[in-house]
N, C-alpha and C positions, 0 to 999 in steps of 0.2 A: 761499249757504247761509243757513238762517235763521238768524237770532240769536237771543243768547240772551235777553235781556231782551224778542223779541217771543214768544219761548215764553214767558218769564213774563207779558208782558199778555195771552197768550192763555188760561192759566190764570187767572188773575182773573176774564173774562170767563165762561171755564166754573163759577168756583166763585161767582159772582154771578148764575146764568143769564140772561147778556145773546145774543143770536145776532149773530155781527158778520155774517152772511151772509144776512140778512133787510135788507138796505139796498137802495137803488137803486142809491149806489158798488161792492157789491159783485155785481152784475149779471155782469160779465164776470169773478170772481174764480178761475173754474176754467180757462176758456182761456186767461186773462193769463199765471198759473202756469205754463202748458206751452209758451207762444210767446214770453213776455218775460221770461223768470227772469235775471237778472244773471249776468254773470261775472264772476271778480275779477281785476283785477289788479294785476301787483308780489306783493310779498311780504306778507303780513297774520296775525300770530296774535292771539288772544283770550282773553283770560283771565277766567272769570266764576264767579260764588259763590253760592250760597244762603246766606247768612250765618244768617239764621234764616229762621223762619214766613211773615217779612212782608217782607224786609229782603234785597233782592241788589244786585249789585254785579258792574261788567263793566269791563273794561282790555282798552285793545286797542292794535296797534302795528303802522303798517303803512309799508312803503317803496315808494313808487312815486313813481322819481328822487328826492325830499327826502323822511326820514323826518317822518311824523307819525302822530298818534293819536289817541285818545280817551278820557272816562273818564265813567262811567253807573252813577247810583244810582237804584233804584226802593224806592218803598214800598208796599206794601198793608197796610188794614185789617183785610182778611181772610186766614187764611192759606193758603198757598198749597203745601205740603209735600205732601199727601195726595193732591194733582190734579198732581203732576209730577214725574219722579223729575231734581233735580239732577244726577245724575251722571254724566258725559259716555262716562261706560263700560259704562253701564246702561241709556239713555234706549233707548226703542225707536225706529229710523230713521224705519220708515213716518209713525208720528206727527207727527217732526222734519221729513222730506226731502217726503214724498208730497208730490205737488201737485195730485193732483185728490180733493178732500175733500167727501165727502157731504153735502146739507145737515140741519142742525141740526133733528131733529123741532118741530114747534109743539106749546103746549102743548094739552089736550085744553080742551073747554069745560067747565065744571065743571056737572052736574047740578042743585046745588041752591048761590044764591045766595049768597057770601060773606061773612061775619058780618063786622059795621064791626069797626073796627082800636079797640082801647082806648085811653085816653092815656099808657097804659106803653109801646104801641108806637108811636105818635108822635113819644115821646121816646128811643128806642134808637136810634143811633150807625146813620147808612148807608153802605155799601162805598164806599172811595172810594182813587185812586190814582193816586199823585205819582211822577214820572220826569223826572230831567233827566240831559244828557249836555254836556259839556265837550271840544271838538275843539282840540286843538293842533296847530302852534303860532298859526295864525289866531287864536283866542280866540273861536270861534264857539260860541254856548251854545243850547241846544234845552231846551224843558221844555212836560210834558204833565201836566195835572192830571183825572181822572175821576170825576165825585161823583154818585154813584147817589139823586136822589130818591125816588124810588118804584120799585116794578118794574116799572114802563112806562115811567117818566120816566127819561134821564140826561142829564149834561151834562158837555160838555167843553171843555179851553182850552186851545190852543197855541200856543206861540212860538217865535221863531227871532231872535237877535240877532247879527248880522252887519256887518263894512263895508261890506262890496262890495253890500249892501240899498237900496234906496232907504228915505230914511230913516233908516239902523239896524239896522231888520231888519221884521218883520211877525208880527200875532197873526192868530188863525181862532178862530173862538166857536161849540159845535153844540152845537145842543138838539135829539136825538134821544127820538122817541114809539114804543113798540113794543108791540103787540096780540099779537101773534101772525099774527090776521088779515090786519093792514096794518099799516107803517110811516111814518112821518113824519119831515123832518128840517126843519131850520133852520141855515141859515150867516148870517157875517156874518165881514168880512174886511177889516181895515186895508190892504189889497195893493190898491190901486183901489178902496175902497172898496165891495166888490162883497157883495151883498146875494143870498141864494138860496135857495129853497124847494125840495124834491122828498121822492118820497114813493112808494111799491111798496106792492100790492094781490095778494095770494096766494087761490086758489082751487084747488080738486080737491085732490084726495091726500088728508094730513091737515088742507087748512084746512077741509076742509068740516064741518058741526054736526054734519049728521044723520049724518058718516060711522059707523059701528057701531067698535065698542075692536076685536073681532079681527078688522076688515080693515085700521084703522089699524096695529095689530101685525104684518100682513102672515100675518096665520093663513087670513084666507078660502078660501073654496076653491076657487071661483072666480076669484078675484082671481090666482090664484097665477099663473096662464098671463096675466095684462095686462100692461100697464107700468103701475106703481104710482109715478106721480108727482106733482108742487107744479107749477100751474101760475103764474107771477108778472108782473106789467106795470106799469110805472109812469114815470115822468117825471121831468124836475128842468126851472125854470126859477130863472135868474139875471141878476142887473143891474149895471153898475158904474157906480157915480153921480161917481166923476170925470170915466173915461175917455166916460161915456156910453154904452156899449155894453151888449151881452146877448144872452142867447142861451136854447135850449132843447132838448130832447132828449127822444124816447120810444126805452124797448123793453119787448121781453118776452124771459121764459126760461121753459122747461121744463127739470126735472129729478127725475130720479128719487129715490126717500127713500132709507135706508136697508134699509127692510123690503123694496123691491122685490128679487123672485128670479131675477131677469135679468139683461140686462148694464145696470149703471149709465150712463147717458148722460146729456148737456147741452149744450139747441142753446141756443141767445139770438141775437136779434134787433133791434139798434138804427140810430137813423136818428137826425138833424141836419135838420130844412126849412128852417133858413134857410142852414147852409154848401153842402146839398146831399150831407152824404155817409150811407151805409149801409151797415154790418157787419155780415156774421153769421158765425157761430163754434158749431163743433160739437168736442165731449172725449168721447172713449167709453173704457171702461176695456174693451180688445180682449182681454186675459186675466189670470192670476192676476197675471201680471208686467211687462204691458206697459200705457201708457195713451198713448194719440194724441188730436192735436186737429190742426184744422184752421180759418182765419180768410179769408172773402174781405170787401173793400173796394172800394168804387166810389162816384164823384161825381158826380151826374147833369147838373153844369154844366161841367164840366171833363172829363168822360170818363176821368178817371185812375182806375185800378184795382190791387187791390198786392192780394198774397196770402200767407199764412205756412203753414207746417207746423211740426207740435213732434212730439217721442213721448218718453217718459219707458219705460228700460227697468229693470228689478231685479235686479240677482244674488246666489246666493244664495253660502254660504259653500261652500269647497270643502273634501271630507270627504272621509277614507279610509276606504276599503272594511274595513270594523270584521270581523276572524275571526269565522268561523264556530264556535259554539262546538260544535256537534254531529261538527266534522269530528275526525277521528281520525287522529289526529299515532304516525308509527312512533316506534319505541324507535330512540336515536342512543345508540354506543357510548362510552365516557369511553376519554382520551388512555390511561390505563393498562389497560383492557382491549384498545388496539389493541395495544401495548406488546407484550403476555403472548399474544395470542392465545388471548383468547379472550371470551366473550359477557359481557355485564352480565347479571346478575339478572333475572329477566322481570319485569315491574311489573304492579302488581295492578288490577285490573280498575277499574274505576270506574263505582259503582253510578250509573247516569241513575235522578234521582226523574223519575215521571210527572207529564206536565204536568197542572197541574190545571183542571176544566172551568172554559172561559167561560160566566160569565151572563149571558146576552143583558138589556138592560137595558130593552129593551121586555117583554119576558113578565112575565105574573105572578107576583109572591112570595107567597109564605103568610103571608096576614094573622093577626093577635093575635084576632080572632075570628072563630071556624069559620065556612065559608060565604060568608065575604066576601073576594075575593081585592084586593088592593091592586098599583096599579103603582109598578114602581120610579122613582124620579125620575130623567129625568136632571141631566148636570154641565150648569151652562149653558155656550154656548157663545161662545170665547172669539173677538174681533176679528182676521179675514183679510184683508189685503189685497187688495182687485182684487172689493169687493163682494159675498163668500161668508162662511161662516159657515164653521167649522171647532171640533177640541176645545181649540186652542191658537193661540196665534199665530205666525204663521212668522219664522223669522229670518233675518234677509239681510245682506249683507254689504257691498251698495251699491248706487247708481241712476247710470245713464248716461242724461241728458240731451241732445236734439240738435233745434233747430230750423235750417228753412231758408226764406227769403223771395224775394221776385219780383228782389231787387236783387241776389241769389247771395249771399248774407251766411249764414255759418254761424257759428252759437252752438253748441259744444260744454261739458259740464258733466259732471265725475266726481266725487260726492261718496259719503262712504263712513267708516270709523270701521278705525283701526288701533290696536291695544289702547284704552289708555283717551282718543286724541284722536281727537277728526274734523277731516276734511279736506276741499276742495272745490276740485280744480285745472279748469280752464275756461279755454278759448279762443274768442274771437273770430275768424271767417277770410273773407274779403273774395277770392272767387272771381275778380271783374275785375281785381282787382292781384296777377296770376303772380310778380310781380319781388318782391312784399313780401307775400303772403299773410296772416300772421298778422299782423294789428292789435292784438291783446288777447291776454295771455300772463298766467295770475294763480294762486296759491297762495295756500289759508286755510286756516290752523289753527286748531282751538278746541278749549281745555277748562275743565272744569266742574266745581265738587263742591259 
C-alpha cells in the first residue's frame, strides 16, 4: 500500500507543479505499478497525522518474527491541506491505491514572453522539503531534503545511515531540469562513487507549439476518433569511478493524456547495449474497473527471456436494493383489531406531488435580453476512474491486485478501507514449491487524521 508520507510528498509536488513523471526514471512507472507492487509481510500498522498545513507525522509498528518499527517527520514550506484530504476515512482510494495514473498535462507555451522577475521576487522564500525517518531497533536513519530553485530548477539530497553500509551508509545528490518540453537530470553518489547523466525529450500530444488550446483540451473534433497521446524518448548514461565500471540505457514511451477519449494506454520500450537486454511493457486500462499490463524481457547474448502479467481489479461497495418508493404497501391489521375481529380504519390516501419537469441543460434558457437566448452552463465534470469523464466520482470499496511471472510466482494483493482504517492483506505464492506454496503472508493497517 502506499504510504502515507509518500502521499504527502506527492502533494507537495502537485502544490509546487513539479511533474515526477516527466523523468527518464519514471519511464516504466505505470507497468512497474501493475507487475512489481509490494506485498507485506507479518503484521504492520501505521499511524499518521496532518498535524498542521506543513507538518505530518507517521509511526509505524511492524512484526515480522522481531518487532520493529519506525518513526517519520515531514515538513513543507508550502501548505499542503487543500491538495489532500488527511483523513483516512475520507481520502478517495483511486487516488491512494490506482496504479495506472495518467500523465501529468505539460504546461501550454505562453503566447507572449514573460516579464523579468523583480527583486521582490528573487527574494521570496522557494518550496522546499525536509523528511526523515528513524527505523528501530537497528538505528537506521533516512533523510530527504527538496529545494525548489526556480520552476525549472530543483534539487535534492538523500541519505541513508546504516551499519550493515559500506562505510556507514551513502548519500545521492540530483539536480533535476524541467521544461516541459524536455527534461534533464544529474546524479552523483557516494555508493562507488558513481557519477550519471540522463534526460527525456517529449513530443506529439500536448508538447507540440503549434498544437491549437482545443485539441490540447481534447475538444477537436477531429481529434476525438485518434489517440491523443505524448510521445517520450530519452536515455541515461552513468560511471563509477572506483569500481571503474558504467553503463547506458535508451527508451521510449507512448502514452495517452488525459483529454484522450478512448482507452488510456502505455507501451514503453527499453534496451541495455552493452548487458544486451530489452523490455517492453504494455498497461491498458480494459474498463471502468479493470487495468492489465503485460512485460516481456530477453538478452540477446544469453538468450534468457522472462515475462510478467499484472491486472488491477475494483470493487465497488455492496448496496441494498433501496424501496421502491412508488410501490404501494397494503394496510396490516394491529394485534387488537385481530383480537376484536375486526378491520382498522382505512388510511387516507396519499396525495403523489407531480414530478416536476427536467431541464435539459443543453437547451436554451431565456436570456435577461429579448432575442438573445443563452445556454445553460454545465456542472464540470467530476474525476472517473478507468479514463472517462462522469458528474461525480465513483466509490469503491477496494482493488484486487494479481501478477504472475515466467517462474510461476504469484503476487496476490487486497487493499481496501474498513470504516475509518485501510488495510492491505497480500500474498506472495511460489507455484513450484506444492509442499510450502505461500512464501509471503502480510497484513497493513493504516490510519490517518
Amino acid at each position: 500500500m502506499r504510504e502515507f508520507m509518500d502521499y504527502v510528498h506527492s502533494a507537495f509536488y502537485e502544490a509546487t507543479g513539479w511533474r515526477r513523471d516527466n523523468t527518464y526514471a519514471a519511464l516504466n512507472a505505470t507497468s512497474d505499478s501493475l507487475l512489481d507492487f509490494p506485498t507485506p509481510r507479518g503484521l504492520r500498522l501505521t499511524l499518521s497525522s496532518l498535524a498542521s498545513p506543513n507538518f505530518a507525522t507517521s509511526y509505524q509498528l511492524g512484526s515480522v518474527g522481531v518487532v520493529d518499527g519506525s518513526i517519520s517527520y515531514l515538513f513543507s514550506s508550502v501548505p499542503l491541506r487543500v491538495l489532500l484530504t488527511p483523513q483516512s476515512e475520507k481520502v478517495s482510494l483511486p487516488e491512494l491505491l490506482r496504479s495506472y495514473r495518467p500523465l501529468s498535462p505539460l504546461p501550454r507555451p505562453a503566447a507572449d514572453p514573460v516579464p523579468p522577475q523583480s527583486p521582490l521576487d528573487a527574494l521570496a522564500p522557494q518550496p522546499s522539503l525536509l523528511y526523515g525517518r528513524l527505523y528501530l531497533p537497528q538505528s537506521q536513519l533516512e533523510a530527504l531534503v527538496v529545494r525548489r530553485i526556480s520552476p525549472a530548477l530543483q534539487l535534492q539530497f538523500s541519505a541513508v545511515s546504516a551499519q550493515h553500509l559500506r562505510d556507514g551508509g551513502t548519500a545521492l545528490g540530483l539536480a533535476q531540469y524541467d521544461t516541459g518540453r524536455y527534461a534533464l537530470e544529474g546524479l552523483a553518489s557516494s555508493d562507488g562513487g558513481l557519477l550519471g547523466f540522463r534526460g527525456i525529450y517529449n513530443f506529439g500530444g500536448d508538447a507540440e507549439v503549434s498544437a491549437p488550446a482545443n485539441i490540447a483540451e481534447g475538444n477537436g473534433g477531429s481529434e476525438r476518433e485518434r489517440i491523443y497521446g505524448r510521445f517520450s524518448t530519452g536515455g541515461e548514461i552513468y560511471y563509477g569511478t572506483l569500481n571503474k565500471s558504467g553503463g547506458v540505457s535508451l527508451g521510449a514511451r507512448f502514452a495517452t493524456l488525459p483529454a484522450h477519449k478512448g482507452t488510456p494506454l502505455c507501451a514503453t520500450l527499453t534496451l541495455n547495449p552493452l548487458m544486451g537486454n530489452i523490455a517492453a511493457s504494455y498497461a491498458v486500462v480494459a474498463g471502468r474497473h479493470c487495468s492489465l499490463a503485460t512485460r516481456m524481457e530477453f538478452n540477446v547474448f544469453s538468450y534468457e527471456s522472462g515475462w510478467a502479467v499484472g491486472m488491477e481489479l475494483w470493487r465497488k461497495p455492496f448496496q441494498r436494493p433501496a424501496p421502491d418508493k412508488d410501490e404501494v404497501k397494503l394496510p396490516t391489521r394491529s394485534l387488537e383489531a385481530k383480537l376484536e375481529w375486526r378491520l382498522d380504519e382505512p388510511p387516507a390516501l396519499a396525495v403523489v406531488p407531480e414530478p416536476e419537469p427536467v431541464l435539459d441543460l443543453k437547451t436554451p434558457v431565456p436570456s435577461a435580453v429579448p432575442g438573445q437566448p443563452t445556454l445553460r452552463q454545465d456542472r464540470p465534470a467530476g474525476r472517473v476512474p478507468g479514463g472517462g469523464s462522469g458528474t461525480e466520482e465513483e466509490e469503491y470499496a477496494g482493488v484486487l491486485k494479481a501478477r504472475l511471472d515466467q517462474n510461476l510466482r504469484i503476487g496476490v494483493l487486497w487493499e481496501g478501507r474498513v470504516k475509518s482504517l485501510l488495510f492491505s492483506l497480500g500474498s506472495g505464492i511460489d507455484l513450484r514449491k506444492l509442499d510450502k506454496p505461500f512464501r509471503t503472508l502480510g497484513l497493513e493497517i493504516q490510519f490517518s487524521s
